[in-house]
N, CA, C and O atoms as a GROMACS GRO file, in nm:
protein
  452
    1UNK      N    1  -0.897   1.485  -0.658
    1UNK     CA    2  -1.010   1.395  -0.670
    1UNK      C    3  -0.959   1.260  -0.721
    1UNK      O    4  -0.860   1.259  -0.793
    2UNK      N    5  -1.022   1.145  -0.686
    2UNK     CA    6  -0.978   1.022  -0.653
    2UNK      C    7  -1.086   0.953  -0.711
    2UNK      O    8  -1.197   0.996  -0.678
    3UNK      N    9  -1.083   0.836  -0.806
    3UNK     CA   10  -1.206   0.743  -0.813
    3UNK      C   11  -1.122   0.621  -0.834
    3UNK      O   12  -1.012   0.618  -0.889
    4UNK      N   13  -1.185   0.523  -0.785
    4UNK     CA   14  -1.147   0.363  -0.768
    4UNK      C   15  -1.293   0.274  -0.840
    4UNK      O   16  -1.402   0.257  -0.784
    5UNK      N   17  -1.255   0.234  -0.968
    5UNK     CA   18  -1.335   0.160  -1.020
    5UNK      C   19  -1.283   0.025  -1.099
    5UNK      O   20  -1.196   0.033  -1.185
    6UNK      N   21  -1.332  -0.075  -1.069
    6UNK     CA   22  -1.277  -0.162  -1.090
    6UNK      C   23  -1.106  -0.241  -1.048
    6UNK      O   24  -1.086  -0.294  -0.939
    7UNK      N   25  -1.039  -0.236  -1.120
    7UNK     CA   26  -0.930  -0.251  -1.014
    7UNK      C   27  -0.812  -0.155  -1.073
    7UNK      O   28  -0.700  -0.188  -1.113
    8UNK      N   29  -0.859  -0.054  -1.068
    8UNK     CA   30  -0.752   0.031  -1.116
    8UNK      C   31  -0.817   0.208  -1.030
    8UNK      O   32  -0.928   0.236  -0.985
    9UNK      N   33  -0.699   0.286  -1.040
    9UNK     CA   34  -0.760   0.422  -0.982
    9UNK      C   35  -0.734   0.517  -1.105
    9UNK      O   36  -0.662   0.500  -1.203
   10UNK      N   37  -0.818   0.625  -1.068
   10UNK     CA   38  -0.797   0.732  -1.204
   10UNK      C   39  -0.712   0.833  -1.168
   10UNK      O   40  -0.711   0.876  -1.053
   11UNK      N   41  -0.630   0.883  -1.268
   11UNK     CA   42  -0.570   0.955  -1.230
   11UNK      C   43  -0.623   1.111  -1.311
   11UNK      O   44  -0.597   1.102  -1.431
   12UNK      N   45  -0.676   1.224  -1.281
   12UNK     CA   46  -0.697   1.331  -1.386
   12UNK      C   47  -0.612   1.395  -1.453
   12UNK      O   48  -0.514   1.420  -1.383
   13UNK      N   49  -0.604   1.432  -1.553
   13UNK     CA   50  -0.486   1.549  -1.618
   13UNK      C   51  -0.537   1.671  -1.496
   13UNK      O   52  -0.641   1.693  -1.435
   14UNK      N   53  -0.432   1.720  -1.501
   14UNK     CA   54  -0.439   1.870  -1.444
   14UNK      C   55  -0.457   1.894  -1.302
   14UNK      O   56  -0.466   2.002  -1.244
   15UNK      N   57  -0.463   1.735  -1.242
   15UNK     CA   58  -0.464   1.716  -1.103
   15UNK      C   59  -0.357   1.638  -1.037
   15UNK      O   60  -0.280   1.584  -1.117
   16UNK      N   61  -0.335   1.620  -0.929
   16UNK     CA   62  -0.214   1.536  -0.859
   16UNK      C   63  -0.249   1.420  -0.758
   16UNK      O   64  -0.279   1.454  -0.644
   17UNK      N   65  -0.248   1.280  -0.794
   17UNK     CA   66  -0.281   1.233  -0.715
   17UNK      C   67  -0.112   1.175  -0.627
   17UNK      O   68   0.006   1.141  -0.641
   18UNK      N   69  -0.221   1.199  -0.537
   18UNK     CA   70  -0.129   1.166  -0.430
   18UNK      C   71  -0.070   1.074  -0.364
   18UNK      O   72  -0.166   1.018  -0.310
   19UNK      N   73   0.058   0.999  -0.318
   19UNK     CA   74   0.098   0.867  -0.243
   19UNK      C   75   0.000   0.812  -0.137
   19UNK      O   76  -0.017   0.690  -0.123
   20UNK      N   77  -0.059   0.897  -0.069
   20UNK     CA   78  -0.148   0.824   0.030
   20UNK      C   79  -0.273   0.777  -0.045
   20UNK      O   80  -0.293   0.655  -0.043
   21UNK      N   81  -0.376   0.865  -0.121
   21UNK     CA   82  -0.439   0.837  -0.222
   21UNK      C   83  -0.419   0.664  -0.290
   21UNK      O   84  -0.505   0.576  -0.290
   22UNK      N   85  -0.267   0.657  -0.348
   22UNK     CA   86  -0.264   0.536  -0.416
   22UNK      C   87  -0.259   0.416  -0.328
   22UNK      O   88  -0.321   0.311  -0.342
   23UNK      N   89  -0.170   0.452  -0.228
   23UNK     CA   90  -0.196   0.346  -0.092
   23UNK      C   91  -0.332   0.282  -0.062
   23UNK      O   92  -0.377   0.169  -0.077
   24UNK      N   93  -0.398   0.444   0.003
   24UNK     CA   94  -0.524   0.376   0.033
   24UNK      C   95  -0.613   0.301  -0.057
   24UNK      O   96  -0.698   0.223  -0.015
   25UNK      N   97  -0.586   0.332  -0.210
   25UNK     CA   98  -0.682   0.263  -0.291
   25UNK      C   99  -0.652   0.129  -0.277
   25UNK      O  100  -0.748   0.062  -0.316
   26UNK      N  101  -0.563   0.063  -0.240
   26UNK     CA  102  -0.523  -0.070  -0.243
   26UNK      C  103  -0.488  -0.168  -0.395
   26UNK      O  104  -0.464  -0.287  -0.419
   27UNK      N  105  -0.507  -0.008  -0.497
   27UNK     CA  106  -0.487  -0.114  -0.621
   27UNK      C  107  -0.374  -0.051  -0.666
   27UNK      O  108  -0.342   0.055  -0.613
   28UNK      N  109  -0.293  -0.107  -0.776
   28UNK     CA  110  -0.151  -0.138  -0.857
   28UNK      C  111  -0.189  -0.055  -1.017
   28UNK      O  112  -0.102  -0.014  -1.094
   29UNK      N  113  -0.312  -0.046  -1.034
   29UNK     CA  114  -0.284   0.015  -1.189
   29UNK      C  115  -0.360   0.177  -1.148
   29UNK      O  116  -0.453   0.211  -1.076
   30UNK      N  117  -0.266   0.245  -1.234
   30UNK     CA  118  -0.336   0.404  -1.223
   30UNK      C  119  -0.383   0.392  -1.402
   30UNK      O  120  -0.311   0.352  -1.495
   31UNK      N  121  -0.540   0.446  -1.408
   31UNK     CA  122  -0.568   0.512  -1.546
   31UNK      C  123  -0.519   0.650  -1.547
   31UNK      O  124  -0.521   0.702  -1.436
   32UNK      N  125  -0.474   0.724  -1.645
   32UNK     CA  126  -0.478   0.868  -1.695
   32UNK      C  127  -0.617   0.867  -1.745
   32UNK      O  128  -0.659   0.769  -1.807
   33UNK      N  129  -0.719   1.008  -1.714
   33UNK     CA  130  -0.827   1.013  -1.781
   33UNK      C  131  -0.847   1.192  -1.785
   33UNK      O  132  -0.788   1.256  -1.698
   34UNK      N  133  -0.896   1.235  -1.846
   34UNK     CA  134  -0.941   1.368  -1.901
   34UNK      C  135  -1.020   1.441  -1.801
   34UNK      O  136  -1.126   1.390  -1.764
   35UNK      N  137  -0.987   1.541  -1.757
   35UNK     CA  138  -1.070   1.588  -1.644
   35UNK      C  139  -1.214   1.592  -1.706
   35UNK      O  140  -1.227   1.602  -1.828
   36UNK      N  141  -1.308   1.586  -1.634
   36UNK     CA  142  -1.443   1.616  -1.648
   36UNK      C  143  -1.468   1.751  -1.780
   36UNK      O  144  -1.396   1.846  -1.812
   37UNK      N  145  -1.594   1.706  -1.828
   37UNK     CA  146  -1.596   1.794  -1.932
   37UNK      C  147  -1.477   1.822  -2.058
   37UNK      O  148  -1.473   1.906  -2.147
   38UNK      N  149  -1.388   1.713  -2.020
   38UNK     CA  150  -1.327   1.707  -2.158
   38UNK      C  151  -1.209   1.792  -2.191
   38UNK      O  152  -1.138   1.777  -2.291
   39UNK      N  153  -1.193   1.896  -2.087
   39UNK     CA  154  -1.115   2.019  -2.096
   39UNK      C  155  -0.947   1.981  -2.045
   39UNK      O  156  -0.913   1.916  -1.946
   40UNK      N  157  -0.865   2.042  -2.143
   40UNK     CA  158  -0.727   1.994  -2.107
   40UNK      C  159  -0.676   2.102  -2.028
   40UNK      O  160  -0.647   2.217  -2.061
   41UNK      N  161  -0.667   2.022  -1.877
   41UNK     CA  162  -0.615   2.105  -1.770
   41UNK      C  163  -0.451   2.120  -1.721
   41UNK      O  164  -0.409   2.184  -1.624
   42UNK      N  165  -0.372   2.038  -1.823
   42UNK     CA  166  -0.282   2.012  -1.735
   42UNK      C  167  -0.240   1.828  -1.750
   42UNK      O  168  -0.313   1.731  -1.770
   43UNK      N  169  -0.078   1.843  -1.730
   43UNK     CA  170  -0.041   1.705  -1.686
   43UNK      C  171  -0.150   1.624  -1.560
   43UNK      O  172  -0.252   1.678  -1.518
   44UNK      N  173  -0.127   1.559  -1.539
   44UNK     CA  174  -0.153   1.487  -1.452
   44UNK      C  175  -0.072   1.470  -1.371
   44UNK      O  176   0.021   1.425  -1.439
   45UNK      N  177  -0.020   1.474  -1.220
   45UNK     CA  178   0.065   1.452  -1.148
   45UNK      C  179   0.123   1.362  -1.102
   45UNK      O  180   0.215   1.384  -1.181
   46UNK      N  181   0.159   1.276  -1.046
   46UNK     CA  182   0.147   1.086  -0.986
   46UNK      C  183   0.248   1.137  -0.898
   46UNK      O  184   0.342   1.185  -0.961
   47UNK      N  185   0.260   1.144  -0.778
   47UNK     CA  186   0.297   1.160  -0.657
   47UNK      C  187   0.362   0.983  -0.599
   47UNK      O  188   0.309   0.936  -0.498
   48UNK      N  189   0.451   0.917  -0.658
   48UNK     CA  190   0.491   0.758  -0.558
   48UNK      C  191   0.511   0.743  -0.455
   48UNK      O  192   0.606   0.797  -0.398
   49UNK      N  193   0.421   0.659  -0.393
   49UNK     CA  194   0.459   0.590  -0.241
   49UNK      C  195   0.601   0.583  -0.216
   49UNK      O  196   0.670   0.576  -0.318
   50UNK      N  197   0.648   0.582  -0.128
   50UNK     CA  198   0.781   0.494  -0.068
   50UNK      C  199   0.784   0.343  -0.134
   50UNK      O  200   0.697   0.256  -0.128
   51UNK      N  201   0.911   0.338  -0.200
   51UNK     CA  202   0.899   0.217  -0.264
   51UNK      C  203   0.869   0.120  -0.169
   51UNK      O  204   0.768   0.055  -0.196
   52UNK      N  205   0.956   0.075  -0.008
   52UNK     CA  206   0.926  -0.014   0.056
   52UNK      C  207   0.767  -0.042   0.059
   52UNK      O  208   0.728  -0.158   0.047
   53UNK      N  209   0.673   0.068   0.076
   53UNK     CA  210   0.564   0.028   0.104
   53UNK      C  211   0.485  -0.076  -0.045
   53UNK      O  212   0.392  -0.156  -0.036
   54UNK      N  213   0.536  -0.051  -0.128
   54UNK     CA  214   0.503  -0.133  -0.266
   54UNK      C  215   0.590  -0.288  -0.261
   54UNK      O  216   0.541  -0.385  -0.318
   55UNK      N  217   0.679  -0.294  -0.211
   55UNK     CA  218   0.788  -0.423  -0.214
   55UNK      C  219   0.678  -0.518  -0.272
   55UNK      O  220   0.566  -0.522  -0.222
   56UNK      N  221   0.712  -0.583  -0.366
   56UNK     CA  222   0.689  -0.748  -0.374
   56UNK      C  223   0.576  -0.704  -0.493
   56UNK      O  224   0.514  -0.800  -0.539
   57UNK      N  225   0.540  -0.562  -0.552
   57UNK     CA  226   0.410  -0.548  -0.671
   57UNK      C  227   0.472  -0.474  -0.731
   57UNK      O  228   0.591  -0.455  -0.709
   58UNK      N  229   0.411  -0.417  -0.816
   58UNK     CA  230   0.422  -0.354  -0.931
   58UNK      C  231   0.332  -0.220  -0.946
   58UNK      O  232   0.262  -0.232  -0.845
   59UNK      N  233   0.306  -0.144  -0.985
   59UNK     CA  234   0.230  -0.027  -0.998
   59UNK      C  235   0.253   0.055  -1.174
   59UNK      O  236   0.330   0.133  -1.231
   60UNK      N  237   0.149  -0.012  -1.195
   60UNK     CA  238   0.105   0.048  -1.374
   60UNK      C  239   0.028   0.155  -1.414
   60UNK      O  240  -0.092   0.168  -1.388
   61UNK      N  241   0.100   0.238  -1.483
   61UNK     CA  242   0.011   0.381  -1.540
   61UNK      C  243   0.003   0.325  -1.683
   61UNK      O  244   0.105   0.299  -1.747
   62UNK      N  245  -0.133   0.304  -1.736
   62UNK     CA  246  -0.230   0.312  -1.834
   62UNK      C  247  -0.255   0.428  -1.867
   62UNK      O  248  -0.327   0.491  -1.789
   63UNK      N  249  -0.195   0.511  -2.020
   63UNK     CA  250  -0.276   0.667  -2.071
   63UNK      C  251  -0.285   0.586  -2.223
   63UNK      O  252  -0.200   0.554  -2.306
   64UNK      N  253  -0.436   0.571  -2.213
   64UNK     CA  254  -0.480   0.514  -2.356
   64UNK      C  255  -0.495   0.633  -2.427
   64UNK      O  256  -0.446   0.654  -2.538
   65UNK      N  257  -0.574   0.723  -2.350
   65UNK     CA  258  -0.572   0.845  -2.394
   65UNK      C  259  -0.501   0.980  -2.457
   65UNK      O  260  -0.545   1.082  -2.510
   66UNK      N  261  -0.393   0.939  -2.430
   66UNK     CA  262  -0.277   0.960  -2.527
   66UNK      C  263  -0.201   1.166  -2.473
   66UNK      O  264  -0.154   1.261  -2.536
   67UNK      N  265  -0.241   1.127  -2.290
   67UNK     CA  266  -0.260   1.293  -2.212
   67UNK      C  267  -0.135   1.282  -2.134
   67UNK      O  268  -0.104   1.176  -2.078
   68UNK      N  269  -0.062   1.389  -2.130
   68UNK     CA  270   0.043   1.382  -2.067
   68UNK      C  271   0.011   1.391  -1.909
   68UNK      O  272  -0.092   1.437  -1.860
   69UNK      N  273   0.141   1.327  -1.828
   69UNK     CA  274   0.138   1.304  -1.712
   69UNK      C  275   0.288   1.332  -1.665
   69UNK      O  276   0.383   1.352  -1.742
   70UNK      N  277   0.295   1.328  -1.500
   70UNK     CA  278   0.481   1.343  -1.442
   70UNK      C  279   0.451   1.219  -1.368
   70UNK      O  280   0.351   1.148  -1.376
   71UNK      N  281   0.524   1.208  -1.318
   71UNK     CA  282   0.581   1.092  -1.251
   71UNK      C  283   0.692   1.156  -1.078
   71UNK      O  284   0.809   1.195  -1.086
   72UNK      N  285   0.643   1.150  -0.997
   72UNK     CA  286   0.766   1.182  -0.911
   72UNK      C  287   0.792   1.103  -0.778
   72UNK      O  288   0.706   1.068  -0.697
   73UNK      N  289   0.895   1.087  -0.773
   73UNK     CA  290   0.934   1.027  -0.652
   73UNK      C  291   0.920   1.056  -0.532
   73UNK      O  292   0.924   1.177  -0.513
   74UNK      N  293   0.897   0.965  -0.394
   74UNK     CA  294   0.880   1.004  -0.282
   74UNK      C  295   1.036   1.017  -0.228
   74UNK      O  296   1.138   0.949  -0.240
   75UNK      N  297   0.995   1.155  -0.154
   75UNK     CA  298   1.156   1.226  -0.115
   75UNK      C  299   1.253   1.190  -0.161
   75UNK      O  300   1.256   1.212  -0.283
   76UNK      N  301   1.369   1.129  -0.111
   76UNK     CA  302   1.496   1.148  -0.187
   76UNK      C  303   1.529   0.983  -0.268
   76UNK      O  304   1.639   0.946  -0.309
   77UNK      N  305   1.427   0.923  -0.273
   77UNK     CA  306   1.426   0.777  -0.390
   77UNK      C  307   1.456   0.838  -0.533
   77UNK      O  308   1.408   0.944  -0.573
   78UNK      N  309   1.555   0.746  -0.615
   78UNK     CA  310   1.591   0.733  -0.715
   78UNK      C  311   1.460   0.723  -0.839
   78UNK      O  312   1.349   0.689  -0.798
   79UNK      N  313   1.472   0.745  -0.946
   79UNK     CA  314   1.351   0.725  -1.036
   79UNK      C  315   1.408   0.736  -1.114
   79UNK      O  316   1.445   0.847  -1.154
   80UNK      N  317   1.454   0.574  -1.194
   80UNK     CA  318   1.568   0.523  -1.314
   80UNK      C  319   1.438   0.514  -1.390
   80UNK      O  320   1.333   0.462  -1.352
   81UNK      N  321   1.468   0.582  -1.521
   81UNK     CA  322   1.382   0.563  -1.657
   81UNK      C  323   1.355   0.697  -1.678
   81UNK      O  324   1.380   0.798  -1.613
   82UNK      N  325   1.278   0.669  -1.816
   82UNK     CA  326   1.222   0.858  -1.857
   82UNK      C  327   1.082   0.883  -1.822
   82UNK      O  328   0.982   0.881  -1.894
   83UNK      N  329   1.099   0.914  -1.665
   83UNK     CA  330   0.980   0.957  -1.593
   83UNK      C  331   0.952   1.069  -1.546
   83UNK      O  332   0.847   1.118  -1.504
   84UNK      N  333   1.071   1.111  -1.556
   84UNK     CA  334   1.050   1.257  -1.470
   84UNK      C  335   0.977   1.370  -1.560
   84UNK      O  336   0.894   1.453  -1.525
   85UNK      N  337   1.027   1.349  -1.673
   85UNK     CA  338   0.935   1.486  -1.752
   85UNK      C  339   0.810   1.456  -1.758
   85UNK      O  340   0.765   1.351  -1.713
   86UNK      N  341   0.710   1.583  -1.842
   86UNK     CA  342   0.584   1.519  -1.872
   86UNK      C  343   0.568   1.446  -1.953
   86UNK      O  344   0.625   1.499  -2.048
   87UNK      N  345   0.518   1.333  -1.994
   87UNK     CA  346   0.539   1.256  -2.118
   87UNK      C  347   0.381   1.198  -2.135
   87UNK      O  348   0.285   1.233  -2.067
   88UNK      N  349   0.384   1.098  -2.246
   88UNK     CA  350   0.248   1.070  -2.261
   88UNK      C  351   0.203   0.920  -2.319
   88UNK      O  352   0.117   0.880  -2.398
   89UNK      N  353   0.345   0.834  -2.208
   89UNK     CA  354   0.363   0.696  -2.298
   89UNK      C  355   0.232   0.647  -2.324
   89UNK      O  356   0.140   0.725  -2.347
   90UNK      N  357   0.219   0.536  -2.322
   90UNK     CA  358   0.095   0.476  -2.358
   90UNK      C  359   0.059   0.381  -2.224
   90UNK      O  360  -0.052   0.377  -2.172
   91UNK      N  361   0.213   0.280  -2.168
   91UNK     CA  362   0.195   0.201  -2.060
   91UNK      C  363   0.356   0.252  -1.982
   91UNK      O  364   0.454   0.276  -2.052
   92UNK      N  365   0.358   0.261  -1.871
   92UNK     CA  366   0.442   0.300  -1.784
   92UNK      C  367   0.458   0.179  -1.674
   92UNK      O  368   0.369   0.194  -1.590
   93UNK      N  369   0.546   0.053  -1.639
   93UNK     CA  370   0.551  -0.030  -1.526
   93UNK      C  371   0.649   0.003  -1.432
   93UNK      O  372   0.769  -0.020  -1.450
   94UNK      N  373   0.595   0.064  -1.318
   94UNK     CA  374   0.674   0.102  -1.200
   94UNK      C  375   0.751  -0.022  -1.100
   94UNK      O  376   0.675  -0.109  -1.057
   95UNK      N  377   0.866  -0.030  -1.069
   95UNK     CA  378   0.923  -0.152  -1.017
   95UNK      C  379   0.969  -0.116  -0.904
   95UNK      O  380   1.080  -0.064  -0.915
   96UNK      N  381   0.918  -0.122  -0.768
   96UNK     CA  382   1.003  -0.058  -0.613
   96UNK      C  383   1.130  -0.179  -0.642
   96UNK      O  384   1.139  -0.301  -0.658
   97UNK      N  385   1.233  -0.038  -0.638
   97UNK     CA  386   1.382  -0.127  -0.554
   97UNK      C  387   1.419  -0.105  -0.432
   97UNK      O  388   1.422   0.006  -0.378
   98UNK      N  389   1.447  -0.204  -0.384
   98UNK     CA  390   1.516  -0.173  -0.244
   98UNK      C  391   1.626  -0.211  -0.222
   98UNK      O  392   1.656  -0.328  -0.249
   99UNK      N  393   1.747  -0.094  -0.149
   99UNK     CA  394   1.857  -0.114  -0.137
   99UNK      C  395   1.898  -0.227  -0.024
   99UNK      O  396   1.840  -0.273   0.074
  100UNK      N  397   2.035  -0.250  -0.091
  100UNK     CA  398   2.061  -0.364  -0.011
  100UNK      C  399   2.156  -0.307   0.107
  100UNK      O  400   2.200  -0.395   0.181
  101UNK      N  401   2.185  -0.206   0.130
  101UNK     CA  402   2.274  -0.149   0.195
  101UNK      C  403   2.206  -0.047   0.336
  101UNK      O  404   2.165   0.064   0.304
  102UNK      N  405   2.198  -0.078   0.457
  102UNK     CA  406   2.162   0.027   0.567
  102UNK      C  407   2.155   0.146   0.504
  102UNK      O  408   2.206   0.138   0.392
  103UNK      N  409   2.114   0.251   0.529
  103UNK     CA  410   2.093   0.391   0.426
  103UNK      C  411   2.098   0.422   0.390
  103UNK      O  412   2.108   0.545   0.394
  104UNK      N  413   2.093   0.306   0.254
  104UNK     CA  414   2.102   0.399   0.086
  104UNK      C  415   1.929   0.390   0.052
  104UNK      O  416   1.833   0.332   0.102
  105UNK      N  417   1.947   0.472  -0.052
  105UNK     CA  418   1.805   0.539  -0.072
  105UNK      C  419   1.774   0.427  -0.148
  105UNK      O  420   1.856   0.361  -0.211
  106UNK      N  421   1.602   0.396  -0.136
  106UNK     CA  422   1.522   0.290  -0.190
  106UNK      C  423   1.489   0.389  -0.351
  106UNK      O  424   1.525   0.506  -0.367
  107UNK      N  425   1.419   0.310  -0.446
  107UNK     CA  426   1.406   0.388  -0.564
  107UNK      C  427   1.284   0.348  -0.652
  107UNK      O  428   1.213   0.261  -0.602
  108UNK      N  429   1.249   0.391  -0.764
  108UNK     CA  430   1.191   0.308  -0.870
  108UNK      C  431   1.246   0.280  -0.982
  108UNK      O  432   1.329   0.362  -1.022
  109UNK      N  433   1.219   0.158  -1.068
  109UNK     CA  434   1.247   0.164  -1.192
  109UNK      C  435   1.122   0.159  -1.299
  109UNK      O  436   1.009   0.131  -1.260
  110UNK      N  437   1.147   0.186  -1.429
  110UNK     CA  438   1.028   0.229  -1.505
  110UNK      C  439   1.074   0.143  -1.632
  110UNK      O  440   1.195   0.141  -1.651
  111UNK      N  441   1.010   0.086  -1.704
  111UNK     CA  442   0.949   0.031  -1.824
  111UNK      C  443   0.833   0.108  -1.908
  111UNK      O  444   0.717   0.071  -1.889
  112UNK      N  445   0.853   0.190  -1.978
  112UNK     CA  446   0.768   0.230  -2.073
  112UNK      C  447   0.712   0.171  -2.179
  112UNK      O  448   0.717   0.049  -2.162
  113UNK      N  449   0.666   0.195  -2.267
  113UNK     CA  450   0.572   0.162  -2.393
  113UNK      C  451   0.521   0.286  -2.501
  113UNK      O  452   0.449   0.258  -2.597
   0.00000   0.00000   0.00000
């Protein structure tokens, strides 16, 4: 489940949103928010686009809420920073890199808080 309010999308604990999901929303910041009813289900998943398709923005996870989440990369892209476990920063800034080299793998980098 997916909601787009304002200019950011939600992301649930205990659910996975997905790369096409964040695409189609057309926006750059993900909230972490508490599944319905308050009940702790679970990390939250974050599934990343292909970095190329991000080139030239940025993509921000907001957990004010203080709920753990993963972070994972699309297929075989790099994901430099401490993203991969569940964690529960506070602000997370996702950075698409792209290689400069014919078929080396594109990646992300991460800035926490």
């Amino acid at each position: 489940m997916t909601e787009h309010r304002g200019n950011y999308i939600r992301a649930f604990n205990g659910q996975e949103l997905t790369a096409a999901a964040i695409l189609q929303s057309g926006r750059a910041i993900i909230l972490i928010t508490a599944a319905e009813g308050g009940q702790s289900a679970g990390p939250a998943i974050i599934k990343l686009p292909p970095a190329v398709d991000f080139a030239g923005r940025e993509l921000t996870i907001i957990n004010d809420a203080g709920l753990r989440y993963r972070v994972d990369s699309h297929d075989d892209e790099a994901l430099f920073g401490p993203t991969t476990e569940f964690r529960s920063y506070a602000a997370l800034r996702l950075l698409p890199m792209l290689a400069d080299e014919p078929g080396a793998p594109d990646g992300w980098g991460a800035l926490c808080r």
